[in-house]
N, C-alpha and C positions, 0 to 999 in steps of 0.2 A: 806516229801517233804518240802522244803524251801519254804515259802513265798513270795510271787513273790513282787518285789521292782520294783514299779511304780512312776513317775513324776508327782507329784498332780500340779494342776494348779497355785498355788501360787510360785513353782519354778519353772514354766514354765514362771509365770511374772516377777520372778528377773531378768529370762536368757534374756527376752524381755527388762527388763529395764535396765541393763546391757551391751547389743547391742545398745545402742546409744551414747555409750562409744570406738564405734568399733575403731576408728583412733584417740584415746587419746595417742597411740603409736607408732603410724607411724612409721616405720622405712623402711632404704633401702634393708636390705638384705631379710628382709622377708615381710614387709608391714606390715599386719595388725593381724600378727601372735598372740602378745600379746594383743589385742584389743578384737580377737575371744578369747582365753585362760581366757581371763578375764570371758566375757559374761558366760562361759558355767560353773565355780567355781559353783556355786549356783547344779547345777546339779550332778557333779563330784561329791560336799560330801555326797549328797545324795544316789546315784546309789552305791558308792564304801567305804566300811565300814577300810581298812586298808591305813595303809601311801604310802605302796607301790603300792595297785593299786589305788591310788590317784596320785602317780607320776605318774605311767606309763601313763595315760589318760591323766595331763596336758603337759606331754613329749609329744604326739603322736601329739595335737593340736597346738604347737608350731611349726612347720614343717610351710611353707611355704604358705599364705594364702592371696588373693587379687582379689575384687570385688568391686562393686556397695555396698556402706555401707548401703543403702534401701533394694536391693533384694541379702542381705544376709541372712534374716530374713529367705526364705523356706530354705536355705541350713543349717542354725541352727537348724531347728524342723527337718528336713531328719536326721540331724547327731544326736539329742535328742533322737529320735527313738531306730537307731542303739545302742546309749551307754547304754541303756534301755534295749536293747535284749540281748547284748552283757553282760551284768552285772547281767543277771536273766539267765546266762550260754548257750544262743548261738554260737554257731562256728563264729566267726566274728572276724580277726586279722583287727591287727591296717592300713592293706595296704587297703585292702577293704573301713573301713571309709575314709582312704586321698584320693583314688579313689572316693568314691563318691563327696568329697568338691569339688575335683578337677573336675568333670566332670561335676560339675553343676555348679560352678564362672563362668566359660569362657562362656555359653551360656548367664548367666542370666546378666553379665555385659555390655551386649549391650543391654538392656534395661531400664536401668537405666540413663542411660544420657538424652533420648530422651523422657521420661514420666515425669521424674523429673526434669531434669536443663533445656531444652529445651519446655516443655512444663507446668507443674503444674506452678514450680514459677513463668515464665514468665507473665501468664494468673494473678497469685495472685498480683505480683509485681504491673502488668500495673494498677489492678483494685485497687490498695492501694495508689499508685501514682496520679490516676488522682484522686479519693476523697480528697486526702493531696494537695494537689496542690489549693484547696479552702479551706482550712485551717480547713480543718473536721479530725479533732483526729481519728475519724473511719479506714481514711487511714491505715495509721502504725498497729493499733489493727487488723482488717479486714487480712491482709497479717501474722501480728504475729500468731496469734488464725487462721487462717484456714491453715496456712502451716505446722506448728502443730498437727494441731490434724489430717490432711492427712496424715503426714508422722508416727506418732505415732499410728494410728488406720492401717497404712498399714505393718507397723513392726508388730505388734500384732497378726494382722488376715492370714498371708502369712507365719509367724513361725508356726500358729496353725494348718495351713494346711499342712504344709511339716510333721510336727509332726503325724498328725492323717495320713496324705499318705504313710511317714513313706520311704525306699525303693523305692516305686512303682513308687511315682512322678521323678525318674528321665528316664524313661521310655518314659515318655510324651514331654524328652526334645529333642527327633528325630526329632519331628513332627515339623508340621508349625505352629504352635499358636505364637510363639514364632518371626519369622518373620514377622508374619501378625501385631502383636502387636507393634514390633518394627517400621516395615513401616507406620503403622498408625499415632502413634504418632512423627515419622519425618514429619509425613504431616503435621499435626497441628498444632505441633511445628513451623513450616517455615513458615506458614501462620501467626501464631501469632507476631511472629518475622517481617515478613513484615510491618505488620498492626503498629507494635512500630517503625519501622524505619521511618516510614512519619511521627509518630507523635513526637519523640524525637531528629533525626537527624535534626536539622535547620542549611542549610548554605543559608546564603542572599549576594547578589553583590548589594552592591552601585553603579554601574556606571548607569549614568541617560545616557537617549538620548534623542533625540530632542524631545520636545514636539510636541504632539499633536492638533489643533486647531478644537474645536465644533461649530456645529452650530445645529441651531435647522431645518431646514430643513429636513434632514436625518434620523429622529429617534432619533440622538443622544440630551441629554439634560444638562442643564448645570442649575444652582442656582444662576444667579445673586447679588453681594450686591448693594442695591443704593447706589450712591453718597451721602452726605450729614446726615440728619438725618435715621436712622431707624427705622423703626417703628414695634412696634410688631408682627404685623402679617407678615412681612418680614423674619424676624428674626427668627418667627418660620417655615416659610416655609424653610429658609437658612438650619437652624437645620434638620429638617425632611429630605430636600433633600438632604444631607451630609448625613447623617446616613444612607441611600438607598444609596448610593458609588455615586450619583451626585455630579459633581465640584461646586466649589464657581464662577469658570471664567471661561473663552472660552477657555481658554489651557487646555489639560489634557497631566500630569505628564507622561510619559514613563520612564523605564528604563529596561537594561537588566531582572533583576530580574521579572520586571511583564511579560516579554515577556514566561521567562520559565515556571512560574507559569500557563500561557496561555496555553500553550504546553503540559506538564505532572505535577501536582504542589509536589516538593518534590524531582524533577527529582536531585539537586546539592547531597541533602542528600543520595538517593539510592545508587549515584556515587561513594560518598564518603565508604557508606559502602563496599559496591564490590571491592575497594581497600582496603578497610583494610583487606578483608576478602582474597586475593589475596597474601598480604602481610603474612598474617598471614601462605598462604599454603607454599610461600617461605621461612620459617622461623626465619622472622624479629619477632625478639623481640617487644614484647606489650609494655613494656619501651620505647624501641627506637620511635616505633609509636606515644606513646603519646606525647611526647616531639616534633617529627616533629610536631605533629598538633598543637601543642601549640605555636612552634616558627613561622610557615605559620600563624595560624590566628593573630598573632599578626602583622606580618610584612604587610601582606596584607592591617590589617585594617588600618595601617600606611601610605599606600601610597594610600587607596581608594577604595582598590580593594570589598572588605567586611565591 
């Protein structure tokens, strides 16, 4: 009896390291056909000792192939299995493997937006953003190194498992897990997304309106300066009470802008996103969008309006 030809771990990690190469070839007619065909080389020479069924295997993976470049990783250890059984002389023709790639992209690529673009980077982005923005180099590092080695240790560990599941995990892909997880991470996703639109979107309106006049009767308080000389301890009462949002005089400033801030703060910015997001469902180009926003806040600011 032949020797049974098994997939040691080290060319289970070319084929891992290999898949992050998945859309080095993008193409239209098949996507990510040669991207996969690459990844799995590492495997192919090992399981298949002649030229010919080394074509045939990289012929059969060239065929048509389009996913989430993250949760392709279980569909590569499913298909590692297979070429493994298949090559140690199990009954297994090449329709059965494209039936299984096939049957497993279209579930697992709706997961993949909503864990990874909508939700991981966002969460890494904002936390790398607001440290950078105080000019801590941690920023940029923090989002490089943890998005990283998320998406590198989740290639790694979700190929291992399709591999050891082998067949059977596509079984599990009837079920609701697969819903639950997606819906979940739309939640958090949106909610993250929320949270960055009040803090990123800034639209301000400059139109002032009439001021205000305080008095101190009412509660309301104002910061006086004297006439004349100042003296310090004026001066620092001026300070102090200016830094607690008290006036220097008897008028207080109004303008539209504090009015909305009063109201909901953030409310121009939400606005604004919910239009784009509008625009975006009626198929306005993101180009075109940009450019409106650019030629509106310029002209606005020009006559006042921002």
């Amino acid at each position: 009896m032949a020797e049974r030809i098994q997939l040691s771990q080290s060319d289970r990690r070319k084929v891992w390291w290999r898949s992050t190469f998945l859309q080095g070839s993008w193409n239209y007619e098949r996507m990510q056909n040669l991207g996969w065909a690459y990844a799995l080389i590492p495997a192919i020479k090992k399981l298949y000792k002649s030229e010919e069924e080394r074509s045939a295997a990289l012929e059969r993976h060239l065929e048509f192939f389009n996913t989430h470049p993250y949760v392709a990783a279980p569909i590569l250890g499913v298909t590692l299995a297979l070429e493994e059984e298949k090559a140690n002389g199990a009954e297994i023709d090449d329709t059965a493997i494209q039936g299984v790639k096939i049957g497993m992209m279209g579930p697992l690529a709706g997961i993949g937006d909503p864990v990874f673009w909508f939700t991981v980077r966002p969460i890494l982005g904002a936390l790398g953003a607001s440290i950078a923005t105080s000019g801590n180099i941690l920023g940029p590092l923090i989002f490089f190194f943890g998005w990283n080695i998320i998406r590198m240790a989740f290639l790694w560990y979700t190929q291992e498992l399709g591999y050891k599941a082998g067949s059977e995990i596509t079984k599990d892909l009837s079920g609701g897990i697969l819903q639950d997880i997606t819906k979940g991470a739309s939640i958090l996703g949106m909610f993250i997304l929320a949270a960055l639109v009040e803090r990123w979107v800034s639209v301000k309106m400059t139109i002032d309106l009439q001021a205000q006049k305080l008095t101190n009767d009412n509660g309301q308080t104002f910061v006086a300066l004297p006439k004349g000389s100042i003296t310090g301890a004026k001066l620092k009462e001026a300070i102090e009470g200016f830094s607690n949002n008290l006036n220097l005089g008897q008028m207080k400033a109004n303008s539209i802008q504090m009015q909305l801030d009063a109201l909901i703060p953030g409310l121009l910015g939400l606005l604004l996103t919910l239009l784009c997001m509008w625009l975006l469902k009626k198929k306005v180009s993101p180009i075109v969008m940009i450019i409106g926003l650019f030629v509106i806040g310029v002209v606005f600011h020009v006559i006042g309006i921002m």
